[in-house]
C-alpha positions in Angstrom: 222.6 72.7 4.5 219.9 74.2 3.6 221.7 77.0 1.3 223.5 74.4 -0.4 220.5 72.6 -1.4 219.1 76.0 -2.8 222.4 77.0 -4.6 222.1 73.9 -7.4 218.9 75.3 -8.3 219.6 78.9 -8.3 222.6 77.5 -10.6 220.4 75.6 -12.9 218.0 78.9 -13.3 221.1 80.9 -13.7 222.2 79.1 -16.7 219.4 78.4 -17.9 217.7 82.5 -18.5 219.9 83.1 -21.8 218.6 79.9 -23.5 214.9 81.0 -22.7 215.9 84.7 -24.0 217.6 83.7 -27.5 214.4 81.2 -27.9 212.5 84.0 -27.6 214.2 86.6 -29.4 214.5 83.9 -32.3 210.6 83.6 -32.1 210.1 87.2 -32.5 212.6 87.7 -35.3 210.8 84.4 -37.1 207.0 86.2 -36.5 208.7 89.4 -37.7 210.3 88.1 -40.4 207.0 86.3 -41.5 204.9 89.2 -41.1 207.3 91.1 -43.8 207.2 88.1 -45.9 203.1 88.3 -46.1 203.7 92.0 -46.9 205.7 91.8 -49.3 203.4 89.3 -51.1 200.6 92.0 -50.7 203.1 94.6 -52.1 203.9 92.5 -55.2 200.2 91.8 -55.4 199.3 95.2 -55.6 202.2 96.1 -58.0 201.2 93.5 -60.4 197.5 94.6 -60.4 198.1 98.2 -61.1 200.6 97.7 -63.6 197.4 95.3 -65.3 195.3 98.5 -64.6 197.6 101.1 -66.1 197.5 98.5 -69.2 194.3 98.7 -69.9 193.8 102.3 -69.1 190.2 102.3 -67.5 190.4 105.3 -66.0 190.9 106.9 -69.3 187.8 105.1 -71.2 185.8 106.2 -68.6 186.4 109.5 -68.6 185.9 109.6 -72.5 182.7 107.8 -71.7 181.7 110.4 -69.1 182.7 113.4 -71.0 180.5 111.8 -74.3 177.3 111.6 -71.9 177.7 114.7 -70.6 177.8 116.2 -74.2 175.0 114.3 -75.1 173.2 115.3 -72.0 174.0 119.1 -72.9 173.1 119.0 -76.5 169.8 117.0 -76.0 168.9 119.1 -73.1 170.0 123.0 -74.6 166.5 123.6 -76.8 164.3 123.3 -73.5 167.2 124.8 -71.3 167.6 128.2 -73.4 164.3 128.5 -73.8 163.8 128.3 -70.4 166.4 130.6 -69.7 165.2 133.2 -72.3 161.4 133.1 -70.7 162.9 133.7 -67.5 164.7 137.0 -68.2 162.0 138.3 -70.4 159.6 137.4 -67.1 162.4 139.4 -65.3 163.0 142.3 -67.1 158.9 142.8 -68.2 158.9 142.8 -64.0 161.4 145.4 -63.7 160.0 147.5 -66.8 157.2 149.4 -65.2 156.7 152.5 -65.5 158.1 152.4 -68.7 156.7 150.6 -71.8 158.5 147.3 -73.4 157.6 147.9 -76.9 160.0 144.7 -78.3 162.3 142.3 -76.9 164.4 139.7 -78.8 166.4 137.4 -77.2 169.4 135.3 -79.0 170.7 132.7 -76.9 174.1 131.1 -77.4 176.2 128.6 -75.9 177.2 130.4 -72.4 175.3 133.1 -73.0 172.1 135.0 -73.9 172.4 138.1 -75.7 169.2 140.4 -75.8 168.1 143.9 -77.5 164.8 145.9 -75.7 162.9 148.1 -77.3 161.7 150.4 -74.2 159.1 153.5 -74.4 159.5 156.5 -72.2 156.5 158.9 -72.2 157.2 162.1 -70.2 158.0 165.7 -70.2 161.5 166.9 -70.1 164.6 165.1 -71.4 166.1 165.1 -67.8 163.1 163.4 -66.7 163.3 160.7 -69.2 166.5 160.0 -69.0 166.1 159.8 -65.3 163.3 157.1 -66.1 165.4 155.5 -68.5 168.5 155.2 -66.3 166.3 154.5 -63.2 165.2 151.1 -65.4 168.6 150.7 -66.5 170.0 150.2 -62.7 166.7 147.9 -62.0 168.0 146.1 -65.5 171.4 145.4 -64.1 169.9 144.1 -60.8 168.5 141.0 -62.1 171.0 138.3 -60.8 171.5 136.7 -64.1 172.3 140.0 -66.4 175.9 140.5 -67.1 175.7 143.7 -68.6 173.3 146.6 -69.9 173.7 149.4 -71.8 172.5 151.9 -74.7 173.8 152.1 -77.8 175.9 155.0 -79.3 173.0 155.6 -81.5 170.5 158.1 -79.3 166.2 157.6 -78.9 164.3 157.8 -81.8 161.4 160.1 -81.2 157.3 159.3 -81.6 154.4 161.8 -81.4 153.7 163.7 -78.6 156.6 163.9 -77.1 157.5 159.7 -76.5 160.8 158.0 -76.9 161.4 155.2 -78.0 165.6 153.6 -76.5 167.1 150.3 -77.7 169.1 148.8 -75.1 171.7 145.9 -75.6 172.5 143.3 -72.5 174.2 139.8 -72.3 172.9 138.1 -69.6 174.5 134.3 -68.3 173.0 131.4 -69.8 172.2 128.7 -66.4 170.5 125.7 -67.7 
């Protein structure tokens, strides 16, 4: 009797389990389905404001805004920065001169660039020892961090009394304001 009395409800439960798993599957499909819903709001949201964004083309004003303060910036700034730059390598290269004489230097900066000209005086005996002075200040030249390039020109020294020589020597160093 017993077991009978159990069976109805066992019955009951039976039949009952794929009601309570279609409710449940139809509860996840309907969170699911609203969850892609609210998505695809935000999607369209988005969509709508960057095609307002690429109307209006911010991005572009501001980087014509940027680029005109930077210029700006540059050109107000360039006097002070290439004369600066200018004091700096004469500083330099009168540092690296010794034991030779500077006699001139000229400096012409430019946009990226300064070119120079030096005027150096060698005093000494032989002409191997000079130009072993000359090229001995020619490698310290070359080591300052900012000079591109050194050199002598084609034409050769021009000569002063007792027994001094006087070289010219072109160099570009980099501008870095």
């Amino acid at each position: 009797m017993a077991e009978q009395a159990k069976q109805p409800a066992d019955r009951s439960l039976k039949a009952r389990w794929p009601f309570f798993f279609l409710v449940a599957l139809a509860a996840v499909s309907l969170l699911l389905h609203a969850v892609r819903y609210r998505r695809g709001m935000k999607i369209a949201e988005r969509q709508r404001q960057y095609s307002d964004l690429m109307r209006a083309r911010p991005i572009a004003e501001t980087k014509a805004r940027r680029a005109r303060y930077y210029q700006a910036r540059y050109l107000i700034g360039y006097p002070m920065a290439a004369s600066f730059a200018a004091a700096d390598l004469v500083r330099r290269v009168g540092a690296c001169a010794p034991p030779l004489r500077l006699l001139s230097v000229q400096v012409d900066p430019g946009l990226q660039e300064l070119g120079f000209e030096l005027a150096v005086e060698v005093s000494g005996g032989r002409p191997r020892e000079v130009r072993r002075r000359l090229d001995a200040f020619l490698g310290r030249l070359r080591d300052i961090p900012s000079v591109m390039s050194a050199d002598l020109p084609r034409s050769g020294p021009s000569s002063r009394g007792g027994g001094v020589r006087v070289f010219t020597v072109i160099g570009r160093a980099e501008f870095q304001p």
